[in-house]
Wavefront OBJ file of the C-alpha trace (Angstrom):
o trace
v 57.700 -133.490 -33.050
v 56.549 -130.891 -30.307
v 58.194 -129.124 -28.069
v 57.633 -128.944 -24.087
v 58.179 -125.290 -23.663
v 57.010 -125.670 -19.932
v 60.247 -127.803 -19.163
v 62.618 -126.230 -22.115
v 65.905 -125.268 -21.032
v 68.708 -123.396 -22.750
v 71.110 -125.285 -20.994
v 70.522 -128.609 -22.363
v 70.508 -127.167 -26.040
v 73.640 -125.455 -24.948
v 75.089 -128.613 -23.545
v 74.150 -131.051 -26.559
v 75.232 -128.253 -29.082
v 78.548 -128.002 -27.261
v 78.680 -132.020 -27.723
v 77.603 -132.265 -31.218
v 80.942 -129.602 -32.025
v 82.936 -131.379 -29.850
v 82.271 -134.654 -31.232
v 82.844 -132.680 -34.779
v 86.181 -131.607 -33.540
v 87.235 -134.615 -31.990
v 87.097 -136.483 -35.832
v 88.639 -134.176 -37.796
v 91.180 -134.017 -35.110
v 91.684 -138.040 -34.367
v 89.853 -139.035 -38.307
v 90.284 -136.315 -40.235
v 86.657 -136.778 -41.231
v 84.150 -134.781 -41.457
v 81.081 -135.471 -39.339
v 78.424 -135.613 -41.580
v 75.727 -138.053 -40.776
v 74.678 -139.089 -44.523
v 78.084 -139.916 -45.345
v 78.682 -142.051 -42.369
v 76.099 -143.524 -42.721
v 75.937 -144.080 -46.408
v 79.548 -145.135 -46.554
v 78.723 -147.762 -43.331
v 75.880 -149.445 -45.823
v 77.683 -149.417 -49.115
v 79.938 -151.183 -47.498
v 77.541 -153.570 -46.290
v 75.861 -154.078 -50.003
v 78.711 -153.955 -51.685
v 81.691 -155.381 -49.492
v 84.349 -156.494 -52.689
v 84.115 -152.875 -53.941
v 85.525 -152.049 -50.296
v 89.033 -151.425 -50.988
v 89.086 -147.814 -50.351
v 87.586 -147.943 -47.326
v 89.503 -149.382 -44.933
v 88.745 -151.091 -41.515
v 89.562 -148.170 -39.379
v 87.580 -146.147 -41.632
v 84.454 -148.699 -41.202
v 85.064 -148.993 -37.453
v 85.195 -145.426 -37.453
v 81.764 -145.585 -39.206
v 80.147 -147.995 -36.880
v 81.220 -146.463 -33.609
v 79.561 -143.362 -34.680
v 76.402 -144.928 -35.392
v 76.877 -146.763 -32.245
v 76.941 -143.403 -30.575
v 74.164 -142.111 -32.452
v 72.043 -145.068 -31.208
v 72.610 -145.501 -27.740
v 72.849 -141.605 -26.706
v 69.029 -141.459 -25.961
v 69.351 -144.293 -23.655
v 72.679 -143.078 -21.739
v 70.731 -139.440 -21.180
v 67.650 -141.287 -19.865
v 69.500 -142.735 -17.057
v 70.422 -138.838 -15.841
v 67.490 -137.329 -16.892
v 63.778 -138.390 -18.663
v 63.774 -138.667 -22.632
v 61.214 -135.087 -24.040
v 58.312 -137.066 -25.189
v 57.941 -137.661 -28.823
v 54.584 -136.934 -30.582
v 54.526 -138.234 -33.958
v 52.463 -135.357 -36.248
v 51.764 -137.576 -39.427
v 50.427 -140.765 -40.553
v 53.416 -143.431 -41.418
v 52.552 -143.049 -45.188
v 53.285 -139.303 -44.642
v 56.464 -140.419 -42.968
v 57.816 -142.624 -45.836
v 57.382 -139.425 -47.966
v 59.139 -137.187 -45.922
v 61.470 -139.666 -45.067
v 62.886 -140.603 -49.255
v 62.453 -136.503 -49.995
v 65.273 -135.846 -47.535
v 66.797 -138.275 -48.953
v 66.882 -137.044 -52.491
v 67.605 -133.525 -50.691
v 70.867 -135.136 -48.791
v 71.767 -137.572 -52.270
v 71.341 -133.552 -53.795
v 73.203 -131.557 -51.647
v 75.983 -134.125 -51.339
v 75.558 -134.329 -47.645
v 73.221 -133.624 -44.699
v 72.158 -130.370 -42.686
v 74.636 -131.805 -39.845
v 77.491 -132.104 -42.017
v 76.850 -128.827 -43.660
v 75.754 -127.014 -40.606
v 77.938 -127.993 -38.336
v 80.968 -128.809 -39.917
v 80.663 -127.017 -43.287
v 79.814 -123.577 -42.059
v 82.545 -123.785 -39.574
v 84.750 -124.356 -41.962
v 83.351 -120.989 -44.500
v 81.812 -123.458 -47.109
v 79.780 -121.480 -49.643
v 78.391 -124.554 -50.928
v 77.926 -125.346 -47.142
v 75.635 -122.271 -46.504
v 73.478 -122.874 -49.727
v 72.720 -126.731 -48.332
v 71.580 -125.115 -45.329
v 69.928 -122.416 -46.622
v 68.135 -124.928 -48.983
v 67.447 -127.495 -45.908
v 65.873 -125.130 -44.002
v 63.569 -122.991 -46.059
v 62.260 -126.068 -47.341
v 62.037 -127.334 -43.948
v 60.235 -124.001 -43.491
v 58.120 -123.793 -46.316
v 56.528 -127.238 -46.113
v 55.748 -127.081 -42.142
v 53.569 -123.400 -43.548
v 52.075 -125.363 -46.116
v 51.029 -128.531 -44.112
v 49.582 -126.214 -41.183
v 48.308 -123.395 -43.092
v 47.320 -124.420 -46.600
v 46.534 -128.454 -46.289
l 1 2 3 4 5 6 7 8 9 10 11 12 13 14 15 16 17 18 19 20 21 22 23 24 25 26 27 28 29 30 31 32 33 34 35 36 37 38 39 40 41 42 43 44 45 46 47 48 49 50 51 52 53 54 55 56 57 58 59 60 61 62 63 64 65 66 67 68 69 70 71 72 73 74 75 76 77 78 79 80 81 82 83 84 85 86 87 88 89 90 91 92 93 94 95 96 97 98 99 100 101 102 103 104 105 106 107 108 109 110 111 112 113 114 115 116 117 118 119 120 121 122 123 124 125 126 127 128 129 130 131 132 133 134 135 136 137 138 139 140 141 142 143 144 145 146 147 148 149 150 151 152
C-alpha cells in the first residue's frame, strides 16, 4: 500500500490514533482485556474450531470478541459515508501475499501477540517484552520493504 501524500492529513492520523487508544481504553476499562488484534481474533476462531473446549471462555467474552471484529469490519464503510476510502494499491502478486501473510503469522504465534496489542496497549503499559515485539515487528517490517525495493 501507497500513500497519497497530495491529500495526507495529520489530522485524520491524529483522529484514528486517538480512536484506536480510546477504543484500547474503553476494554480494559469495561473488559479488562487487552486490545490486541491476534488474540481476539484467535480466541474468536478457536472457539469456532473447537467449541466443547470452550469453557473458559465465556459468552460475554465471545460477544466481546465478535463485536470487535464487527467493528474492525464495518469501520471502512462507516468512514466512507463522511469522507472517500485512500485508495488501495496492492504492491505484490497474491502468491507474494500468502507469504507475507503466514510469516506474520508465525511472527504474531512468536511474539505472543500482534504489533497492535504490543504497540498500543503493551508499551502503554511499560512492557519490556512489549517494546522487543515492536522493535522486532518493525525492523523486520523495515528490513524486508529495503530488500524487496533495493536488492530483489
Amino acid at each position: 500500500m501507497t500513500l497519497d501524500w497530495q491529500a495526507f492529513t495529520p489530522w485524520t492520523a491524529l483522529a484514528g490514533g486517538l480512536l484506536i487508544g480510546l477504543s484500547a481504553v474503553l476494554l480494559v476499562l469495561g473488559a479488562g482485556r487487552i486490545a490486541g488484534i491476534a488474540g481476539i481474533v484467535g480466541g474468536a476462531l478457536q472457539a469456532l474450531l473447537s467449541p466443547g473446549a470452550g469453557l473458559a471462555s465465556t459468552i460475554k467474552a465471545q460477544a466481546m470478541r465478535l463485536v470487535f471484529i464487527a467493528g474492525l469490519l464495518v469501520s471502512p464503510w462507516l468512514w466512507q459515508l463522511v469522507a472517500p476510502l485512500p485508495a488501495a494499491e496492492q504492491v505484490s502478486g497474491s502468491l507474494g501475499l500468502i507469504v507475507a501473510g503466514l510469516l506474520v503469522g508465525v511472527g504474531v504465534r512468536m511474539g505472543n501477540g500482534c504489533t497492535s496489542g504490543h504497540g498500543v496497549c503493551g508499551l502503554s503499559r511499560g512492557s519490556f517484552r512489549s517494546l522487543v515485539n515492536v522493535v522486532s515487528f518493525m525492523g523486520a517490517g523495515f528490513v524486508t520493504v529495503f530488500v524487496l525495493r533495493h536488492v530483489l
